[in-house]
C-alpha positions as a printed NumPy array, in Angstrom:
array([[101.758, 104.898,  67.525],
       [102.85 , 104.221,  71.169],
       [101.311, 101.583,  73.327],
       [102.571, 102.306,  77.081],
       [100.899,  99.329,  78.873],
       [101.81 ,  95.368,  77.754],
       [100.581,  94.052,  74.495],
       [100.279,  90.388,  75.526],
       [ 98.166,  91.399,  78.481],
       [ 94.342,  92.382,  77.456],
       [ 93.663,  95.762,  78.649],
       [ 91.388,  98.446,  76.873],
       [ 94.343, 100.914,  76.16 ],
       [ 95.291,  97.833,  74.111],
       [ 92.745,  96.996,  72.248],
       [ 91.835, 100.612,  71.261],
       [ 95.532, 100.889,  69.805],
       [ 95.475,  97.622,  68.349],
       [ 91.922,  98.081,  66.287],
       [ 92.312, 101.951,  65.49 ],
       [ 96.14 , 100.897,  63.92 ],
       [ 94.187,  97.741,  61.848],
       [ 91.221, 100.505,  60.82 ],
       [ 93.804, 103.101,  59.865],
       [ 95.461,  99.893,  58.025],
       [ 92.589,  99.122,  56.395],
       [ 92.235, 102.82 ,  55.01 ],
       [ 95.7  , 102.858,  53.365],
       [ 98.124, 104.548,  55.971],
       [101.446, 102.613,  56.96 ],
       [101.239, 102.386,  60.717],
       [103.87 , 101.239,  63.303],
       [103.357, 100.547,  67.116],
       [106.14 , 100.282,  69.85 ],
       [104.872,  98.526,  73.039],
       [106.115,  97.327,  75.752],
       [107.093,  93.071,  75.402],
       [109.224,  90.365,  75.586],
       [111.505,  90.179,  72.38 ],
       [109.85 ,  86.396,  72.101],
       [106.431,  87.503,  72.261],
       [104.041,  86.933,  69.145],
       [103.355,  90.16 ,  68.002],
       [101.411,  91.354,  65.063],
       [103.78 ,  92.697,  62.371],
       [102.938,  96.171,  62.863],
       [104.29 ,  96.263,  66.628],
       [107.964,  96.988,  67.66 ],
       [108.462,  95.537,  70.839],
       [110.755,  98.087,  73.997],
       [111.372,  95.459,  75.989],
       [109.752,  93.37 ,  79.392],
       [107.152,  95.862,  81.442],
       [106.712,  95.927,  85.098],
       [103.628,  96.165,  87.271],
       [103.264,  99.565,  88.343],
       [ 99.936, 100.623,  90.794],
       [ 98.395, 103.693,  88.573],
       [ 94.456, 104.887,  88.087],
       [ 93.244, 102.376,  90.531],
       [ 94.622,  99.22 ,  88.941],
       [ 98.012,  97.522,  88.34 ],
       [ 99.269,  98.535,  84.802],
       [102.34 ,  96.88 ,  83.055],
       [104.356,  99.621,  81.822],
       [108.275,  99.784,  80.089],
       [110.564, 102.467,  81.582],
       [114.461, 102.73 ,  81.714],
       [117.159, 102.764,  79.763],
       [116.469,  99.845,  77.56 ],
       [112.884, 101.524,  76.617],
       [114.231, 104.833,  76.076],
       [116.821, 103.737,  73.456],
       [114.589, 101.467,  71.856],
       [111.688, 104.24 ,  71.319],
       [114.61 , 106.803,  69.993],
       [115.672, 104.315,  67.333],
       [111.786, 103.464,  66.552],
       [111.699, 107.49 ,  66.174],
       [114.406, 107.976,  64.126],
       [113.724, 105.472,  62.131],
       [110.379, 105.563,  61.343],
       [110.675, 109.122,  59.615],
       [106.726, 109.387,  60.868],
       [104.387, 111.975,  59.828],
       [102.675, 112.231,  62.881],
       [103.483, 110.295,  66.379],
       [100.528, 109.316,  68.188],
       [100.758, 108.809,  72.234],
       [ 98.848, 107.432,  74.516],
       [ 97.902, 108.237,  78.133],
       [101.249, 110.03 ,  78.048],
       [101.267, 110.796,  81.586],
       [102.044, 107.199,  82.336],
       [105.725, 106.16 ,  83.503],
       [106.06 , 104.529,  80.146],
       [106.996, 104.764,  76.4  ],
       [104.281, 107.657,  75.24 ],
       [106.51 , 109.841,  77.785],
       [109.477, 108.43 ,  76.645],
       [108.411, 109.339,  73.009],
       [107.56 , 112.691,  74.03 ],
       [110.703, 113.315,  75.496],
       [112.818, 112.693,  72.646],
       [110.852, 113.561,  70.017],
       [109.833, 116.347,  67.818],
       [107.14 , 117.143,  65.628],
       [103.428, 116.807,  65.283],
       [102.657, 114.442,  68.305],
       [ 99.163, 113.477,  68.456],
       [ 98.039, 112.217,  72.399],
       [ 95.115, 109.933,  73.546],
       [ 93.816, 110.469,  76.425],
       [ 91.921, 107.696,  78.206],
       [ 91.912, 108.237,  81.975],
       [ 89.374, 109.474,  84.23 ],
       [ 90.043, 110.214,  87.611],
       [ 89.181, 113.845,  88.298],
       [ 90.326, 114.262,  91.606],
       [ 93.488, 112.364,  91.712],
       [ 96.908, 113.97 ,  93.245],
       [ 98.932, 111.877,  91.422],
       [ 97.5  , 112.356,  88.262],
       [ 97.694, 115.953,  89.26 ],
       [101.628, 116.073,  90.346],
       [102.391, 113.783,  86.992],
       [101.124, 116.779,  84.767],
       [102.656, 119.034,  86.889],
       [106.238, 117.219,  86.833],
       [105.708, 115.852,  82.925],
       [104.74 , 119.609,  81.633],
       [107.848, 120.185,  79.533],
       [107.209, 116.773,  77.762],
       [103.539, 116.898,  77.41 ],
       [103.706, 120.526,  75.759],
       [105.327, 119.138,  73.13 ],
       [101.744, 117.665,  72.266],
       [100.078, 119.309,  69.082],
       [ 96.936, 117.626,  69.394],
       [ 94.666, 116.156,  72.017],
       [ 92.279, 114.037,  71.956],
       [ 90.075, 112.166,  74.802],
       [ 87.933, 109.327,  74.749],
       [ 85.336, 110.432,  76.609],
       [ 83.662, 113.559,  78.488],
       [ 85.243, 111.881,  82.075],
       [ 88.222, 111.56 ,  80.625],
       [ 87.921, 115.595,  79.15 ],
       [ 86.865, 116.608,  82.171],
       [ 90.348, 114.662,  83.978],
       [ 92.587, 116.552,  81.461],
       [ 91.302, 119.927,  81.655],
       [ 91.239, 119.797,  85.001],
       [ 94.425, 118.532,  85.512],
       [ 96.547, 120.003,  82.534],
       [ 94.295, 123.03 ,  81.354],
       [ 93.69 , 123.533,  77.437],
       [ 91.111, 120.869,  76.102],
       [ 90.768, 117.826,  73.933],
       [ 88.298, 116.746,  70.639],
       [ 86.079, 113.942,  71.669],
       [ 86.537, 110.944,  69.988],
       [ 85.37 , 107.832,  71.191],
       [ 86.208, 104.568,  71.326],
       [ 85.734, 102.592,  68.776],
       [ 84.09 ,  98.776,  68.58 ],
       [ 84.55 ,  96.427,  64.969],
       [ 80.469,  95.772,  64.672],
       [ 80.755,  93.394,  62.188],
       [ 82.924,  90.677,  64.953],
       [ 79.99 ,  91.026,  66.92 ],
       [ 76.574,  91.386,  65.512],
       [ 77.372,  88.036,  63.689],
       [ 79.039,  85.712,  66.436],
       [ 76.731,  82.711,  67.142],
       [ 76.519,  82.005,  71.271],
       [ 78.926,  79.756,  73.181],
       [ 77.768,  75.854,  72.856],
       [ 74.568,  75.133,  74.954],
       [ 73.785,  78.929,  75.731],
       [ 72.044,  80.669,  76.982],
       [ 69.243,  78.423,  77.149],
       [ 66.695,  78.368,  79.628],
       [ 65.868,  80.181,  82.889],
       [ 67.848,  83.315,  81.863],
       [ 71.847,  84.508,  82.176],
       [ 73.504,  87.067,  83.414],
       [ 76.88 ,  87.999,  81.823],
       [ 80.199,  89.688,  83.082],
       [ 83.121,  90.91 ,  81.055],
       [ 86.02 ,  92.149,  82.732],
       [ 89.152,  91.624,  85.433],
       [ 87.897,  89.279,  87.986],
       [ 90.726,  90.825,  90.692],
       [ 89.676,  94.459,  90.388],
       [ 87.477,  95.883,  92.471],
       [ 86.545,  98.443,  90.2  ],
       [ 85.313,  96.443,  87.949],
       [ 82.175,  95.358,  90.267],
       [ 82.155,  91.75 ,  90.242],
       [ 81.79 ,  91.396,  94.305],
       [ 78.171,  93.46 ,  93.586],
       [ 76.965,  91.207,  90.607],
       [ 77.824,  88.21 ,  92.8  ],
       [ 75.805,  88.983,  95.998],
       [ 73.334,  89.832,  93.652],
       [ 73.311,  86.882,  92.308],
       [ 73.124,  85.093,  95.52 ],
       [ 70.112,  86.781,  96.038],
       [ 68.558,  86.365,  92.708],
       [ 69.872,  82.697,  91.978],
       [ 67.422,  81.75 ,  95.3  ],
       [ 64.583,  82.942,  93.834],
       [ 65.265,  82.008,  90.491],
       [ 65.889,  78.104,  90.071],
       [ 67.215,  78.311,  86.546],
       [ 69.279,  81.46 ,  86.766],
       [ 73.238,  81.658,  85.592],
       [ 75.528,  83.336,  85.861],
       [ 78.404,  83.59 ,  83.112],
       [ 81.305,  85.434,  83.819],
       [ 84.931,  85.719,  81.873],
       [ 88.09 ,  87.188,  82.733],
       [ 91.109,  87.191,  84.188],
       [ 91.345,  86.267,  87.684],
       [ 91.479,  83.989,  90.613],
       [ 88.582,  81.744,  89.492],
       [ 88.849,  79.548,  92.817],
       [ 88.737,  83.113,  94.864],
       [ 85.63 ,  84.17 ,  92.671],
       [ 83.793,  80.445,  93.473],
       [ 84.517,  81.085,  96.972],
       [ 82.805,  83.958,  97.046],
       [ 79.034,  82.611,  96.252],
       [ 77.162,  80.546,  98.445],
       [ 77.505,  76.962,  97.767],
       [ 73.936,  76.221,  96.793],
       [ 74.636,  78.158,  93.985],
       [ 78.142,  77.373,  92.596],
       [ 77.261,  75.061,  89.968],
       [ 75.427,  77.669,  88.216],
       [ 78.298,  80.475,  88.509],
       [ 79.941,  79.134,  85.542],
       [ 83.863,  80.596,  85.056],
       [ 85.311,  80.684,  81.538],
       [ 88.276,  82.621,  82.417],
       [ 90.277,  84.87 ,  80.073],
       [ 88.807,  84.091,  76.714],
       [ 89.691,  84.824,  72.824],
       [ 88.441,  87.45 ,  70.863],
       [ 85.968,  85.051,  68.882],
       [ 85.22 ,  83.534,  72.476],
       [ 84.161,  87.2  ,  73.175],
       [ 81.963,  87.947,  70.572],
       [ 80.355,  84.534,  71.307],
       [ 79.857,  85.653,  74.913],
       [ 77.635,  88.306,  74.462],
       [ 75.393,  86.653,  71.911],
       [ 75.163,  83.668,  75.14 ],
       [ 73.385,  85.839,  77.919],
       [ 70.166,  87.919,  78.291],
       [ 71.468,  90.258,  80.046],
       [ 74.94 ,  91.739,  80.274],
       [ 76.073,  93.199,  83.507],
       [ 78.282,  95.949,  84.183],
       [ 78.51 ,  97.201,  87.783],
       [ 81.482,  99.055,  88.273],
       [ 81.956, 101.116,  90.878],
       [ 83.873, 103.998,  89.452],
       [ 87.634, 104.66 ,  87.912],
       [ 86.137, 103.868,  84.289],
       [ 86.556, 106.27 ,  81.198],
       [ 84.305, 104.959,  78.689],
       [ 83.825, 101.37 ,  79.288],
       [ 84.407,  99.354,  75.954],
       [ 82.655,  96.359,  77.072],
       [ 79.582,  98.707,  76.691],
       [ 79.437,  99.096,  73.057],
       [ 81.114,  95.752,  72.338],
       [ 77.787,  94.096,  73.807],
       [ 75.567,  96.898,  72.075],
       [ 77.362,  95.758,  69.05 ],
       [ 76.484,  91.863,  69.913],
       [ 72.747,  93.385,  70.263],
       [ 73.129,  92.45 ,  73.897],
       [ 70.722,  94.15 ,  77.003],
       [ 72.736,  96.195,  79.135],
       [ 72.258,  96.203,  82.809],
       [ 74.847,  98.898,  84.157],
       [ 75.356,  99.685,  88.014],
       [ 72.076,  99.475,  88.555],
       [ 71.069,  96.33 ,  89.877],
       [ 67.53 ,  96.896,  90.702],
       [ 66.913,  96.871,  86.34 ],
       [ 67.433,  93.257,  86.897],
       [ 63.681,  92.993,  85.851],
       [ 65.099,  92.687,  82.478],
       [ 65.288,  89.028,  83.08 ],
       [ 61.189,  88.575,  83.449],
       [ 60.653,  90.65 ,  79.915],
       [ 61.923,  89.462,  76.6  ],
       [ 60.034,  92.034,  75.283],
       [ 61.609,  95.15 ,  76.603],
       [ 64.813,  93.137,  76.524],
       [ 64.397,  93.441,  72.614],
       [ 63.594,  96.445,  72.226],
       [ 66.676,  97.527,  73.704],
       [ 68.417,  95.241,  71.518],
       [ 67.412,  96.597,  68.169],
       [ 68.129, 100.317,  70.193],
       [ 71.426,  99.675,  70.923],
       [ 72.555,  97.829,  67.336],
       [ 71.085, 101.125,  65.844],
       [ 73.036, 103.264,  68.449],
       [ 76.407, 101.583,  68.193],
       [ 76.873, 102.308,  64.636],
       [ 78.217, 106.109,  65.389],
       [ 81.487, 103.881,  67.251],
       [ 82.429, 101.242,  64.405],
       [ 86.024, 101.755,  64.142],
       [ 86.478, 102.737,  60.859],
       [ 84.075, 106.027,  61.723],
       [ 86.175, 106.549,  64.439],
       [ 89.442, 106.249,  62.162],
       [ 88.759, 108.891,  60.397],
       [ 88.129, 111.084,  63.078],
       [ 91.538, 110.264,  64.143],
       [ 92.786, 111.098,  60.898],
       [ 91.631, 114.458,  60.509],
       [ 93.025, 115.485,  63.843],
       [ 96.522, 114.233,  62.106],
       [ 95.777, 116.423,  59.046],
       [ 95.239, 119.334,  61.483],
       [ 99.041, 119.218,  63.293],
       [100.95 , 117.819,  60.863],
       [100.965, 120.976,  57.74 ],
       [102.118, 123.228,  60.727],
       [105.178, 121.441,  61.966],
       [106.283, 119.207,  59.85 ],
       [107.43 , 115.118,  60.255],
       [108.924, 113.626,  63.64 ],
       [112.566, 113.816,  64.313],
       [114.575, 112.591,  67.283],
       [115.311, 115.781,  69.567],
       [118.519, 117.141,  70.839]])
């Protein structure tokens, strides 16, 4: 499987390859993962690193991608070693390894697509430029109906929708964070504190707004990020109760969720599927998303249950080992009609 963005820096394209390659683990198939890293990074065993990444602007964000000479080599001898079954890419329209792998490989190649961005140019010119690398692909597959939609409409043909995937069981069962939530009610944000995308600016003049109001209200947010440049940005009457935890561990996650009434997501647009979504549905968490006027949430534990119990009952279609073997049979389709991966010509 090929990683194209940084394994030591938390991203969603991550996490999905990291937990579908520990499902597909868990139901018996040998799996190997290039990525790009530092030779000295702690990896798990099952990644090869390609060498350092660079930031590179793409979909709206900054992504940490490997590309060059060094990458290339180092994905042809992961190839030609391996003596895989199937290769599985993803977002191979990236500058980064998937391509790479595409380019000098042959065989069933398998490619997730996570990206959605309908009306991008770029996206647009890369599948234009990339075609005789990305028709190599036997099977597609996209995480969501936006991301689909971006692929069709960029690269023609279509994709089987298979989501992404959450482990339930790290979630439903995490107790919260030490002293929360407590009382007069928390608001919760998950994600990059120095995207815009990502909506924090909106949750935080709506909690200016709210926090005056509401004596007792909090508002919990972790992440990567400036946290000095996110304090800044709330009046100061209200600073000590915007409480910063910063990037946290993947316990510390699952505890987050289970410390908040209501978990926020505002983005503003450039998402694909939104894995923080079903992570908190897994933690049994309310969801507030882009919406800010549902706030109400806050004055009715009732209603805030109810959509509890719905969404632990509705998250149980995207545990990962379902998803796994979704994956899998979209393997068992390409790989009886070409055979295993070898290193091109």
């Amino acid at each position: 499987m090929v990683c194209p963005y940084t394994w030591d820096v938390p991203g969603g394209v991550q996490e999905h390859v990291k937990e579908l390659t520990e499902a597909l683990i868990g139901l018996g198939h040998e799996v190997s993962v290039i990525s790009p890293a530092d030779d000295d990074t702690p990896l798990p065993h099952y990644v090869v690193p390609a060498g350092r990444a660079v930031p590179v602007p793409y979909n709206g964000s900054v992504a940490r991608l490997a590309f060059g000479f060094l990458s290339a080599a180092r994905v042809r001898r992961w190839v030609k070693e391996g003596a895989f079954d199937v290769l599985h890419v993803h977002e191979p329209a990236a500058p980064s390894l998937s391509l790479l792998a595409c380019w000098v490989a042959d065989g069933p190649i398998v490619a997730t697509f996570h990206t959605a961005n309908p009306r991008s140019r770029a996206l647009h010119a890369a599948y234009l430029a990339l075609q005789t690398a990305l028709e190599k692909i036997s099977g597609r597959i996209a995480v969501s109906e936006a991301a689909r939609t971006t692929l069709v409409e960029h690269m023609g043909g279509d994709a089987v929708l298979i989501p992404n995937g959450v482990t339930i069981s790290r979630y439903e069962k995490a107790d919260p964070l030490p002293g929360w939530p407590g009382a007069g009610g928390v608001l919760g944000f998950l994600g990059r504190m120095d995207e815009p995308r990502k909506g924090l600016d909106v949750l935080l003049r709506a909690f200016a707004l709210l926090a005056e109001q509401r004596p007792g209200l909090r508002l919990l947010v972790a992440g990567r990020g400036d946290l000095d440049d996110v304090r800044s940005r709330v009046p100061g009457a209200f600073r000590d109760r915007l409480i910063l935890l910063g990037q946290v561990s993947q316990e510390a996650k699952a505890s987050f969720y289970h410390s908040v009434d209501v978990f926020c997501a505002p983005n503003t647009g450039g998402e694909s599927f939104g894995i923080v979504l079903i992570e908190a549905m897994a933690a049994g968490a309310p969801i507030v998303a882009s919406d800010l006027d549902a706030f109400r949430l806050l004055d009715d534990p009732a209603l805030r249950q109810r959509l509890s119990a719905a969404a632990t009952d509705a998250v149980r279609a995207y545990d990962w080992p379902m998803v796994a073997r979704d994956v899998v049979k979209v393997y068992e389709a390409v790989v009886p009609a070409v055979g295993k991966v070898t290193v091109g010509l």
